[in-house]
Z-matrix of the N, CA and C atoms (Angstrom, degrees):
N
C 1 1.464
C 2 1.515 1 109.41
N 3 1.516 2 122.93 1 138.86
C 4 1.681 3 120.75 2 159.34
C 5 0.863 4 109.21 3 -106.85
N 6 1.446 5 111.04 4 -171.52
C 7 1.790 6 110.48 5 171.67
C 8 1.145 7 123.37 6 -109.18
N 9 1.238 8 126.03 7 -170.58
C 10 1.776 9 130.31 8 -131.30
C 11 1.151 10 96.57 9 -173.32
N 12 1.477 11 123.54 10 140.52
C 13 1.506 12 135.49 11 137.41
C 14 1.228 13 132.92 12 -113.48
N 15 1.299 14 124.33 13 142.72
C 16 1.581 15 141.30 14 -163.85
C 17 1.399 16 108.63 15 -131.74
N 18 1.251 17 87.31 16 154.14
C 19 1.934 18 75.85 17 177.72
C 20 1.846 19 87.92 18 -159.15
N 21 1.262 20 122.14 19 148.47
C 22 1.540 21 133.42 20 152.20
C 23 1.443 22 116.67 21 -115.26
N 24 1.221 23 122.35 22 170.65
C 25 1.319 24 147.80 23 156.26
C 26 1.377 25 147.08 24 -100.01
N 27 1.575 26 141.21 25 70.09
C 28 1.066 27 121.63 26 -119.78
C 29 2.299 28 76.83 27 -130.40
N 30 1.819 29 101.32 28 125.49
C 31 1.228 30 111.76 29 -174.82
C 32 1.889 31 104.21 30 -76.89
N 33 1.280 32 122.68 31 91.19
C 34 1.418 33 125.30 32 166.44
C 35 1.124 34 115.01 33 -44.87
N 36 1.508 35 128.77 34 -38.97
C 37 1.386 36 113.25 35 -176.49
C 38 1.307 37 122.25 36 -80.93
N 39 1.542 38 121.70 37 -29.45
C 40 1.263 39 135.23 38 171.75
C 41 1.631 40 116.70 39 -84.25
N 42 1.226 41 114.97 40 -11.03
C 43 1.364 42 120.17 41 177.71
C 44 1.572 43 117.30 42 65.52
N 45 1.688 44 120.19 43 30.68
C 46 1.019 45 117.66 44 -176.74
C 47 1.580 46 114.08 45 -150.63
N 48 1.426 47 138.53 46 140.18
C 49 1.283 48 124.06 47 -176.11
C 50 1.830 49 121.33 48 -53.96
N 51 1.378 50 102.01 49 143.75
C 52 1.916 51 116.19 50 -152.95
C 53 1.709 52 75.82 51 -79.95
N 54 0.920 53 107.82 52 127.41
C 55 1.921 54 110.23 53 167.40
C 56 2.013 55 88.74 54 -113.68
N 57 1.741 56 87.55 55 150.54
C 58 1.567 57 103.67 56 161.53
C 59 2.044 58 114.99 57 82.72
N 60 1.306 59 89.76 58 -5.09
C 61 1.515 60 94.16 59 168.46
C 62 1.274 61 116.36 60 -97.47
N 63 1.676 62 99.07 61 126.93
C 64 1.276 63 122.13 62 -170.25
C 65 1.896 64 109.43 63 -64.80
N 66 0.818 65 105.31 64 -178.68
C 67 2.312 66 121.89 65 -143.91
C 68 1.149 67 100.41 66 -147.51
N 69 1.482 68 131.06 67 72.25
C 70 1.711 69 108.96 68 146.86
C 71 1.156 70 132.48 69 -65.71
N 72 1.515 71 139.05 70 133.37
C 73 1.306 72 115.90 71 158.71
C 74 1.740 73 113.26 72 -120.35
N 75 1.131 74 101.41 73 138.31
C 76 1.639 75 109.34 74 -179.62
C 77 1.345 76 117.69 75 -126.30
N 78 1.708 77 117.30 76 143.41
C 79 1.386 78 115.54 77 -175.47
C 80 1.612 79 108.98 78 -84.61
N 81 0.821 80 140.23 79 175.52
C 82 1.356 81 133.65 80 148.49
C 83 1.478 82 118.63 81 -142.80
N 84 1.662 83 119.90 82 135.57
C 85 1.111 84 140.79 83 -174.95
C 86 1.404 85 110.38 84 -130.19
N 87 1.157 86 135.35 85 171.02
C 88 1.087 87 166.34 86 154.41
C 89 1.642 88 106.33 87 19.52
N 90 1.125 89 116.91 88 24.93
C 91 1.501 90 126.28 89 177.56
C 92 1.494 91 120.70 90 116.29
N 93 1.692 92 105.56 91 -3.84
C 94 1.188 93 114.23 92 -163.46
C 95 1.970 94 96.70 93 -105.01
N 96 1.125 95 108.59 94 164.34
C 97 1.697 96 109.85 95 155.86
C 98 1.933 97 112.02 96 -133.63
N 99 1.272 98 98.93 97 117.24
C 100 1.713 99 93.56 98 179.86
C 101 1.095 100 101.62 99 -121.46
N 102 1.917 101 119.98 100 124.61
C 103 1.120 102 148.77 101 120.97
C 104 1.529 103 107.57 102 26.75
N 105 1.348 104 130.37 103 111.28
C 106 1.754 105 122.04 104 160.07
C 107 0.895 106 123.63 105 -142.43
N 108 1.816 107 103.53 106 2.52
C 109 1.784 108 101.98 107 170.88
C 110 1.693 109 92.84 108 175.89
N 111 1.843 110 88.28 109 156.98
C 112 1.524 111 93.90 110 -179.62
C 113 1.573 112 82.48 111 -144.25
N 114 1.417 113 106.28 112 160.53
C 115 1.505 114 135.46 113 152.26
C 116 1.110 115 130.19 114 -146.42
N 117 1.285 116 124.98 115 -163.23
C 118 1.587 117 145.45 116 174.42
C 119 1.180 118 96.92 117 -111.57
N 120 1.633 119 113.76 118 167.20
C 121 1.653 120 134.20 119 124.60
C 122 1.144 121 116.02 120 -72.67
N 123 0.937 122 122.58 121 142.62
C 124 1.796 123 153.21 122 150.17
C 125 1.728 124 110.81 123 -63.60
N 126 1.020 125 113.82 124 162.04
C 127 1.268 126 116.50 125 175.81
C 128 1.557 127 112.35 126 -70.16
N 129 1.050 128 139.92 127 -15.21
C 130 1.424 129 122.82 128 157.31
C 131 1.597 130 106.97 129 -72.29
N 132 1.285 131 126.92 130 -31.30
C 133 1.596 132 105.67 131 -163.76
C 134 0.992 133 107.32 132 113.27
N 135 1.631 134 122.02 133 13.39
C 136 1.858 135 124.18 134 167.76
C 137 1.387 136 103.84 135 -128.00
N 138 1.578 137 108.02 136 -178.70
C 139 1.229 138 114.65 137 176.48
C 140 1.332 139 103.71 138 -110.42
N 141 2.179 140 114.66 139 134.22
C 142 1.128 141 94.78 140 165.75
C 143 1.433 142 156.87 141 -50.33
N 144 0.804 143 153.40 142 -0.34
C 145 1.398 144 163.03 143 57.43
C 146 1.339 145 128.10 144 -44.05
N 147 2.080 146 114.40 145 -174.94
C 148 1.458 147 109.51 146 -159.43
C 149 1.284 148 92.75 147 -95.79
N 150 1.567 149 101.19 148 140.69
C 151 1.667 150 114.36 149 -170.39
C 152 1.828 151 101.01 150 -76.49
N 153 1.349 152 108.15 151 5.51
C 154 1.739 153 107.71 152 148.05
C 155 0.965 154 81.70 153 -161.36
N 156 1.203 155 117.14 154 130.84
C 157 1.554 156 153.41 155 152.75
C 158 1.165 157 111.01 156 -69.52
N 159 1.733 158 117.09 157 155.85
C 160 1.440 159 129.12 158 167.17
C 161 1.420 160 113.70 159 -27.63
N 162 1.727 161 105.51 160 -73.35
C 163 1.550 162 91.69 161 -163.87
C 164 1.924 163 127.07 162 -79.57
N 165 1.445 164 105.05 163 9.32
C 166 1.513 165 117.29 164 166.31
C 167 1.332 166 98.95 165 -77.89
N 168 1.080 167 128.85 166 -60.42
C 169 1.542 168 161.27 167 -171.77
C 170 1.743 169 96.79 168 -4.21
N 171 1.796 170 121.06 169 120.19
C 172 1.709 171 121.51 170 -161.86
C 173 1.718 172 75.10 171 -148.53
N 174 1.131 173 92.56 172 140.11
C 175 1.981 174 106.11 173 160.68
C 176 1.856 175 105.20 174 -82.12
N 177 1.212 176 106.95 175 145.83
C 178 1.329 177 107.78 176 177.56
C 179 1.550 178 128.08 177 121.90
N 180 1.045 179 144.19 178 -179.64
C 181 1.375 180 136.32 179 -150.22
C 182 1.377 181 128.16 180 -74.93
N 183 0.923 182 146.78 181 122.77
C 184 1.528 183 136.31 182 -179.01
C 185 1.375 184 120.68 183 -127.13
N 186 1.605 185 132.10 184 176.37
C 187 1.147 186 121.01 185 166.08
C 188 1.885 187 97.39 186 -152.69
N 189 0.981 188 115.30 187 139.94
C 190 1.278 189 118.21 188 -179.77
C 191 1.636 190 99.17 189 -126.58
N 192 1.451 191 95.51 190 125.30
C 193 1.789 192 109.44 191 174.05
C 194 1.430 193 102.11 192 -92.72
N 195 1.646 194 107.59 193 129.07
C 196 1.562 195 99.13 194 155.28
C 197 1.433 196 100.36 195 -99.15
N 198 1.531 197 102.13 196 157.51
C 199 1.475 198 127.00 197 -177.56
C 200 1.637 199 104.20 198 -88.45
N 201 1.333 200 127.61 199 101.01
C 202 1.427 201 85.17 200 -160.58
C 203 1.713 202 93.21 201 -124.13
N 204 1.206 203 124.15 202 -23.95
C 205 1.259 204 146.13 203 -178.93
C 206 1.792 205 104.79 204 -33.65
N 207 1.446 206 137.77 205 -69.14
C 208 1.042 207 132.36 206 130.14
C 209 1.464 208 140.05 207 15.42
N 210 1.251 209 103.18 208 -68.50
C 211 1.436 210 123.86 209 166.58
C 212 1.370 211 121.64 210 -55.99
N 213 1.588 212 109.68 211 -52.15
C 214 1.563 213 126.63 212 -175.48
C 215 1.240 214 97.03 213 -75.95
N 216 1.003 215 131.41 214 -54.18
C 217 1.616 216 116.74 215 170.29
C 218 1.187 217 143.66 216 -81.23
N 219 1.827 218 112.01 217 -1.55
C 220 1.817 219 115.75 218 146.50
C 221 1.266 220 100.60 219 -57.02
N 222 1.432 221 129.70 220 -55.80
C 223 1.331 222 130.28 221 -133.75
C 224 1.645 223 107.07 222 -96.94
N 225 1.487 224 103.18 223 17.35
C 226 2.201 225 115.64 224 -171.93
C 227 1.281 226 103.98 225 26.25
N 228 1.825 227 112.43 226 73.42
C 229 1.391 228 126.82 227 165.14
C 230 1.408 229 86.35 228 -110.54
N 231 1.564 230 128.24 229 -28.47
C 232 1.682 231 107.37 230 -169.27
C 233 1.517 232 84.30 231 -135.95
N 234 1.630 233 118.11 232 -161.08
C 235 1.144 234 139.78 233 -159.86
C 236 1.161 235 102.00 234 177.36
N 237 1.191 236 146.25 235 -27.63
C 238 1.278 237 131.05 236 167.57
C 239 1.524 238 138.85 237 -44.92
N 240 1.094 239 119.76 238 130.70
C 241 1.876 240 114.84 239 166.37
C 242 1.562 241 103.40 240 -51.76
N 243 1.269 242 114.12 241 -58.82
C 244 1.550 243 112.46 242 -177.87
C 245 1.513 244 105.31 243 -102.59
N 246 1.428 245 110.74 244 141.98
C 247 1.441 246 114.22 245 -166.29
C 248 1.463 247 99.25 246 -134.42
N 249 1.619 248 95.94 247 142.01
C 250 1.604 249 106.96 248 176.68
C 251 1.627 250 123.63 249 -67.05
N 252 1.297 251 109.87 250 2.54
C 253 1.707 252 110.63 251 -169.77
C 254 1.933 253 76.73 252 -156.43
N 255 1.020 254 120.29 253 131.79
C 256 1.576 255 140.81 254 -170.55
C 257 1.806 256 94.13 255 -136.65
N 258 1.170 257 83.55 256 -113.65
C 259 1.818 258 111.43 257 167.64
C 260 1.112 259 123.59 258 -87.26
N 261 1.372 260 126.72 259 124.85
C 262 1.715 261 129.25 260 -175.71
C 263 1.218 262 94.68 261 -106.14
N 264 2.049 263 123.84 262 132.64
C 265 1.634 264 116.53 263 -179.88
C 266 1.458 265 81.34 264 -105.88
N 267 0.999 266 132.91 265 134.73
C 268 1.861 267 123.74 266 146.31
C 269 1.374 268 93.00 267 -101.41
N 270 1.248 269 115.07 268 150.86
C 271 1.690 270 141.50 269 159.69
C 272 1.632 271 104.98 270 -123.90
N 273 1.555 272 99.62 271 130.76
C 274 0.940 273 114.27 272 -162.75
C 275 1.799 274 115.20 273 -142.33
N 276 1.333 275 151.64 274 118.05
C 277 1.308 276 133.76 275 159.94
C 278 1.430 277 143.30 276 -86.09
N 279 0.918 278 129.47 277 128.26
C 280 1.321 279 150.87 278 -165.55
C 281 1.659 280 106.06 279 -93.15
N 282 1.172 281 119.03 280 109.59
C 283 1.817 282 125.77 281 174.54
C 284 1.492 283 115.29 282 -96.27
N 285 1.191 284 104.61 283 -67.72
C 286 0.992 285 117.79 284 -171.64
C 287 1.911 286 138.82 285 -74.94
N 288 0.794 287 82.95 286 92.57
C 289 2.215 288 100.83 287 -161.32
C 290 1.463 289 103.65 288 -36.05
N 291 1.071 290 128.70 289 -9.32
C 292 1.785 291 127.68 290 177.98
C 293 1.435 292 110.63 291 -127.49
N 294 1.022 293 133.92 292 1.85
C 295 1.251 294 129.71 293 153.32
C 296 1.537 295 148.15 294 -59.92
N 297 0.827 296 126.07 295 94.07
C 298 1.742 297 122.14 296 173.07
C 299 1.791 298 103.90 297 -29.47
N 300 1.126 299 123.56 298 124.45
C 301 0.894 300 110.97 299 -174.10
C 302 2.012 301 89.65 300 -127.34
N 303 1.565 302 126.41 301 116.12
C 304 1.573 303 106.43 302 -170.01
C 305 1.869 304 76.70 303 -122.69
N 306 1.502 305 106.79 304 156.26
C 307 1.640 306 128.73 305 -179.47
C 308 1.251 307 94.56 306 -140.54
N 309 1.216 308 116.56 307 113.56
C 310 1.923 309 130.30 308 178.46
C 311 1.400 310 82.99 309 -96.22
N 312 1.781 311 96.29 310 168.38
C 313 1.636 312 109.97 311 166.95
C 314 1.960 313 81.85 312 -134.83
N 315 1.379 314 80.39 313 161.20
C 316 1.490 315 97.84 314 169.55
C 317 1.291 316 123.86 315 -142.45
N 318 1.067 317 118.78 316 86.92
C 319 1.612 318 132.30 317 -149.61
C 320 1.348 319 103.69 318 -106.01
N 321 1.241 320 116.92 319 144.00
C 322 1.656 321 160.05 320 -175.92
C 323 1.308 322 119.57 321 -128.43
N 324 1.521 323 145.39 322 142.19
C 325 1.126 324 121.42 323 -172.22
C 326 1.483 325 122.66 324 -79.34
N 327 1.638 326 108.74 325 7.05
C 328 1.967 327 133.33 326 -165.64
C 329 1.275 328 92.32 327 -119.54
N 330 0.991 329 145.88 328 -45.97
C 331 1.753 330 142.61 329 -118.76
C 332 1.988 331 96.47 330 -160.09
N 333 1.201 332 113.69 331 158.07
C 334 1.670 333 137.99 332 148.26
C 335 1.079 334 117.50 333 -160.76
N 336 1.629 335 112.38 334 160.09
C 337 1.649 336 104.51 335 -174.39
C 338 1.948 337 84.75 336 -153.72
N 339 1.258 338 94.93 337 135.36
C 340 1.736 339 106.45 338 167.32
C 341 1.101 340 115.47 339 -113.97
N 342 1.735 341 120.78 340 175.13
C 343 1.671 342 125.44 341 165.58
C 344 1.037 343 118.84 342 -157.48
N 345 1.026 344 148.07 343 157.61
C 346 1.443 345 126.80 344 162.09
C 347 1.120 346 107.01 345 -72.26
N 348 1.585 347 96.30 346 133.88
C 349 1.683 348 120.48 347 -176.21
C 350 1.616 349 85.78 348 -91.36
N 351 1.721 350 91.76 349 -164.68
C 352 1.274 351 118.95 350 -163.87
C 353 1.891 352 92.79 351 -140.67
């Protein structure tokens, strides 16, 4: 087995998974951050597959932006031109080369909070 990352989206204020928000994921090294994958949500609030899969799968730093700004304002959680929650960066590290490694967001249109899932 290697390891893997997953990630969902689950809307706290609406009490239902955020579908249609876009997924950066970026590596980061040595001062730099490079681009290695993007997605959507699905209508549950995940991505169809792991937004790095086994055989991409590198130990070491990452940061995945959710897009979320979009979302809050299809769904008339905000109205603003400028919005208090836009883009969420988490940075996060990864050690261990066989691990499932999953990072939920839990978004509100004020507030989010992540963890490592399971």
């Amino acid at each position: 087995m290697s390891g893997y990352l997953t990630t969902h989206i689950l809307d706290t204020a609406r009490g239902c998974p955020a579908e249609g928000i876009r997924i950066t994921l970026y590596r980061l090294s040595s001062g730099s951050r490079e681009q290695i994958a993007e997605t959507v949500t699905n209508d549950d609030g995940r991505t169809d597959a792991p937004i790095l899969p086994a055989e991409r799968f590198e130990t070491g730093s990452y940061e995945l932006v959710f897009h979320a700004g979009e979302y809050l304002r299809s769904t008339g959680q905000v109205s603003e031109d400028i919005l208090f929650l836009d883009e969420i960066p988490l940075r996060f590290g990864m050690n261990d080369a066989e691990a499932h490694y999953h990072v939920p967001l839990l978004l509100s249109p004020y507030g989010y909070s992540t963890y490592r899932g399971s």
